[in-house]
N, C-alpha and C positions, 0 to 999 in steps of 0.2 A: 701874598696878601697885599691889596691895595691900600694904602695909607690915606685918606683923601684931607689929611688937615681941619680936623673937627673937632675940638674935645669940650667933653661935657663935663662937668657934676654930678656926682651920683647926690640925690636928697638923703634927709634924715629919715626917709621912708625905704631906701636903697632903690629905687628907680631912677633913667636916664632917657631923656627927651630925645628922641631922632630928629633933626632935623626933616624940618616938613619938602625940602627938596630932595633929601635923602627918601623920604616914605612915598613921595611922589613917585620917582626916578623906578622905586621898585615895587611899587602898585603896593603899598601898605597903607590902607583905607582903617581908621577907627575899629579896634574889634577882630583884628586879623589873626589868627592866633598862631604864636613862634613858637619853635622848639630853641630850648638852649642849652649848650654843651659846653664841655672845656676842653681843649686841649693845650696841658702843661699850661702857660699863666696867659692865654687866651680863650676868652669869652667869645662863641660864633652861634649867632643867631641865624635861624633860619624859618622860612615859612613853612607854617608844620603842613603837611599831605596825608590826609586819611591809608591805611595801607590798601593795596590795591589802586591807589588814585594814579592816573594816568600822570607823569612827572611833567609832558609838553603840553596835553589840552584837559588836565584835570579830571577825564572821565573817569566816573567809579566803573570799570570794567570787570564780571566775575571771569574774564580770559585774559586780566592783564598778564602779563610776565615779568619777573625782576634780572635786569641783565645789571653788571655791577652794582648793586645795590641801588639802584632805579630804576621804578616801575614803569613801563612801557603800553598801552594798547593795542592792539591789533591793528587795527584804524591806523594808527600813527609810525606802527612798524612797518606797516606796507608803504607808508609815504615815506619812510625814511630809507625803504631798500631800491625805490627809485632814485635816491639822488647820485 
């Protein structure tokens, strides 16, 4: 895990501000909704994906397929068996 040198305050409400270079960097626009997990005494955030949502171009596909536990399109499997 990458360390980047950033630390917040949690408020008296238990929320923590991302840095707006941080939400930038990873397309986190007002309203984006995370999923959050623990693993052992780490908090990881991540951008939630509807199931079936294409993991590379987001499309809700009813032929997506899950290959390790990320969903994939058709569309996107076939550009990806070209590389």
């Amino acid at each position: 895990m990458k360390h980047i040198g950033i630390t917040r305050n949690v408020d008296h409400l238990g929320r923590i501000v991302l840095p707006k270079e941080l939400r930038d960097s990873l397309d986190l626009p007002a309203g984006t909704p995370m999923d959050i997990s623990v693993e052992g005494d780490t908090i990881l955030l991540k951008k939630h994906r509807a199931q079936g949502c294409c993991v590379f171009c987001g499309m809700e596909d009813p032929h997506v397929i899950t290959i390790n536990n990320v969903c994939v399109c058709q569309n996107c499997l076939s550009k990806l068996r070209t590389l």
